[in-house]
C-alpha positions in Angstrom: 9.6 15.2 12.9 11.1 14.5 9.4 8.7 12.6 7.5 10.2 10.8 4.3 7.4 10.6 1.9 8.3 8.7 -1.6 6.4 6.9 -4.2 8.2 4.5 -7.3 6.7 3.9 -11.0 7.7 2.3 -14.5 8.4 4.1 -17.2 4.4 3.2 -18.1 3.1 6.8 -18.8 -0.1 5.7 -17.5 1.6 5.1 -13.8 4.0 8.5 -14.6 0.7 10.5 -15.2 -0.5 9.1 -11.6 2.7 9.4 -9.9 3.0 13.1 -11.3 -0.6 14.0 -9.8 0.6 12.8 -6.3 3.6 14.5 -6.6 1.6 17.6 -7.5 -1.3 16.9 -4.6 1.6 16.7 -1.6 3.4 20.1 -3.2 0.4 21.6 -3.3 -0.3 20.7 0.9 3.2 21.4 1.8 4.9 17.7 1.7 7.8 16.7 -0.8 7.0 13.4 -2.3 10.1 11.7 -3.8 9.6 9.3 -7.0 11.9 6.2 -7.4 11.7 4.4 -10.8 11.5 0.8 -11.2 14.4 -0.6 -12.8 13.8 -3.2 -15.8 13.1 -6.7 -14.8 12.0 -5.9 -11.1 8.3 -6.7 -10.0 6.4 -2.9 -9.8 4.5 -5.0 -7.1 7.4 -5.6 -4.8 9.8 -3.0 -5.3 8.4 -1.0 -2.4 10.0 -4.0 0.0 13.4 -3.2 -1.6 13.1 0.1 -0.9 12.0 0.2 2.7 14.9 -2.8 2.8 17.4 -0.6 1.0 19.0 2.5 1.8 17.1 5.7 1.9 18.2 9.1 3.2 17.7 9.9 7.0 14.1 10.4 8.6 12.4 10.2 11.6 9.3 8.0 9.3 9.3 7.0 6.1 5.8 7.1 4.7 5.8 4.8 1.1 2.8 5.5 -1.4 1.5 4.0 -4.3 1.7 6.3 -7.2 -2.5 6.0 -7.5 -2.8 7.4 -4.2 -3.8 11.4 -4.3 -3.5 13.4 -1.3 -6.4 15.5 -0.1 -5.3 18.0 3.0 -2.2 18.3 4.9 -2.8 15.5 7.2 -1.3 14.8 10.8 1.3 12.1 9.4 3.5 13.0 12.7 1.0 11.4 14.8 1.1 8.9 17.0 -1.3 6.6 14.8 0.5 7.5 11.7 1.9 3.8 11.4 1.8 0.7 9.7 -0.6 -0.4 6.8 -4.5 -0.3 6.2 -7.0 -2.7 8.0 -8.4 -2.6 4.4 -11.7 -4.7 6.0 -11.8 -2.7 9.5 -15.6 -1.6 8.4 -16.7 -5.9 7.9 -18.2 -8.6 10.6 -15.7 -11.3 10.9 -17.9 -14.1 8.8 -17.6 -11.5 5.6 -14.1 -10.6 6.8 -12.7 -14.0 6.5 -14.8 -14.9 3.5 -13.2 -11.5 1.4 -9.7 -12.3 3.1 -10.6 -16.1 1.4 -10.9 -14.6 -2.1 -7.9 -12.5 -1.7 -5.4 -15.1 -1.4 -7.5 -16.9 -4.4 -6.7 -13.8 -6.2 -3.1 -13.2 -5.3 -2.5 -16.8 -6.8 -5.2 -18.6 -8.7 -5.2 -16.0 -11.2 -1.6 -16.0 -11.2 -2.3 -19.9 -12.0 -0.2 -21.4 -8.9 -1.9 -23.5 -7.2 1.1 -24.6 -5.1 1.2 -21.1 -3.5 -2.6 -21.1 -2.9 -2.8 -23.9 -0.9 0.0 -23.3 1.1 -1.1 -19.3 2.1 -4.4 -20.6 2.6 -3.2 -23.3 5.1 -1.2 -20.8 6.6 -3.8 -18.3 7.0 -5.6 -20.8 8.8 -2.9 -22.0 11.2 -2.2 -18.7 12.1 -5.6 -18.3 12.9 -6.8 -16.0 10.5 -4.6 -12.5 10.1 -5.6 -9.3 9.2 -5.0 -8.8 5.1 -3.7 -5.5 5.0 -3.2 -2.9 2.0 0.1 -2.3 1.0 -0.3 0.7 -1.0 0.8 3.0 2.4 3.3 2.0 4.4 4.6 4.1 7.0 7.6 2.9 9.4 9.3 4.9 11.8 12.9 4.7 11.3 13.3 2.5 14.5 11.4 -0.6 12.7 11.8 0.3 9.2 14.9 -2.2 8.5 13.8 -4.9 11.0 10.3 -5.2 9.5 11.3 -4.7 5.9 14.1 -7.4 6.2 11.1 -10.2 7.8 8.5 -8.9 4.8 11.5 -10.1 2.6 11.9 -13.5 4.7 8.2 -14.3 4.6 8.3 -13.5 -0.2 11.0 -15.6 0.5 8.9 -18.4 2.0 5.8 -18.3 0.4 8.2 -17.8 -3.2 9.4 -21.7 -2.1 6.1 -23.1 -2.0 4.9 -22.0 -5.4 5.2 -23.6 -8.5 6.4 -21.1 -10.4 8.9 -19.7 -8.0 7.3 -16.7 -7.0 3.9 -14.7 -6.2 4.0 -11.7 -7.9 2.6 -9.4 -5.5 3.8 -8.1 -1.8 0.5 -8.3 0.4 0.2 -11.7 1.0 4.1 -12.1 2.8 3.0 -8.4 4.6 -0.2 -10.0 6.0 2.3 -12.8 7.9 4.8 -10.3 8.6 2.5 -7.8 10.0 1.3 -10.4 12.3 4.6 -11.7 13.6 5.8 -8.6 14.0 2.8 -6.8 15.7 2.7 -3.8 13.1 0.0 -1.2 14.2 -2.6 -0.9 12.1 -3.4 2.8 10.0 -6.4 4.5 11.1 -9.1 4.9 7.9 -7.7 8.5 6.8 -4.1 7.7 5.7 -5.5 5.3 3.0 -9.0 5.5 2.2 -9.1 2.4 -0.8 -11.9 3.4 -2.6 -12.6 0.2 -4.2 -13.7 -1.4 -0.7 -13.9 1.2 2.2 -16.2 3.7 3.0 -15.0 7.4 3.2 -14.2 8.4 6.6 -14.7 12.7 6.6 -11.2 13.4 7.8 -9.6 11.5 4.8 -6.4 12.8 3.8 -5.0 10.3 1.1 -7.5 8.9 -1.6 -6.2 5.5 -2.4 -7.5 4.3 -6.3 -6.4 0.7 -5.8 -7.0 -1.5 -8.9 -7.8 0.4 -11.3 -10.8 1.5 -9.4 -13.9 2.4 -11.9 -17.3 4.1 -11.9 -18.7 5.4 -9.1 -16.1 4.4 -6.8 -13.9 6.5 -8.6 -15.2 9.9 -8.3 -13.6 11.2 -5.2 -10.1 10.5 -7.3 -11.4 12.1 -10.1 -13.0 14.9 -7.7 -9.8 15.3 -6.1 -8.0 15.7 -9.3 -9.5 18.3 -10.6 -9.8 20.4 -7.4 -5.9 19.8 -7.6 -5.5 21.1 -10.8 -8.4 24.1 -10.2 -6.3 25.1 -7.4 -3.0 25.1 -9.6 -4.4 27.3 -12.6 -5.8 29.8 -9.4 -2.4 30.0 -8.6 -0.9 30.9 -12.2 
């Protein structure tokens, strides 16, 4: 199977440096990662959509990380469960489920001050009765589904974009969480995108996720993982 791996970044050299160590981790475990820059004036937080949308070179799957993502082994990424985006609750009981899934969309637009689009994701998280909020930061389509479920992510920014004040929500997981549900996306086992922030670490992790700026004592398997990366280089001259 041909597996398309590729990440995108701004010219930020704080996001560069990340990008370059995931580059560097999938080299290092055999897989070719290919970096896309974010041109000026597009949202870093959406461009993945118009690049699953858009017109990428031939693969069996294409597997999209964020450039904070390190991997840690190999990994099976031609299996069968290799597909979709992260449960990134799977580990809660639905009461703390929907109360976290609650301040997500709080956070995706409060902060964002839009009102407008908080009411109306909220209502329509409701109605819906209640969809799995998924992570993003992987996405992995099989070349089958990659156009048809890119082009309905787009339909559903599109939508929510109408109902908010400002004429937009900045960030892609809130339209994902609708289209995932519509479209029956499968659901990534833990290992493909282990979000350090909120999940606990499954032993056959092979992508540690660093999602928001993750800090402390979350962060050490990222840090861990970066230096056994860069041990591993100097041992190799």
């Amino acid at each position: 199977m041909n597996c398309y791996f590729f990440t995108y970044v701004d010219l930020n050299p704080k996001y560069l440096a990340e990008a370059d160590i995931l580059i560097r981790s999938g080299r290092r475990f055999g897989r070719d990662i290919h970096l896309f820059e974010i041109p000026d004036g597009a949202m870093w937080n959406r461009y993945k959509v118009e690049l699953l949308a858009g017109d990428l070179p031939e693969a069996d799957r294409y597997i999209c990380l964020d450039g904070d993502t390190i991997m840690t082994g190999p990994g099976d990424w031609e299996s069968d469960d290799c597909r979709g985006v992260m449960d990134i609750l799977y580990y809660m009981n639905e009461p703390d489920r929907l109360k976290h899934t609650h301040a997500f969309i709080k956070n995706h637009t409060l902060l964002d001050g839009d009102p407008g689009a908080y009411e109306f994701i909220l209502s329509l998280w409701r109605e819906r009765q209640c969809p799995i909020w998924p992570n993003s930061g992987v996405v992995i389509l099989d070349a089958s589904i990659r156009l048809p479920f890119a082009g309905l992510w787009k339909q559903w920014m599109a939508a929510i974009d109408s109902h908010c004040d400002k004429g937009y929500v900045v960030g892609d997981e809130a339209p994902c969480t609708f289209a995932r549900a519509e479209f029956g996306l499968p659901l990534l086992p833990p290992r493909f995108n282990v979000c350090l922030k909120w999940q606990p670490m499954p032993p056959d992790a092979v992508l540690l996720h660093a999602d928001g700026n993750v800090t402390g004592e979350k962060r050490i398997p990222y840090n861990r993982a970066v230096e056994d990366l860069i041990a591993y280089e100097r041992s190799c001259g």
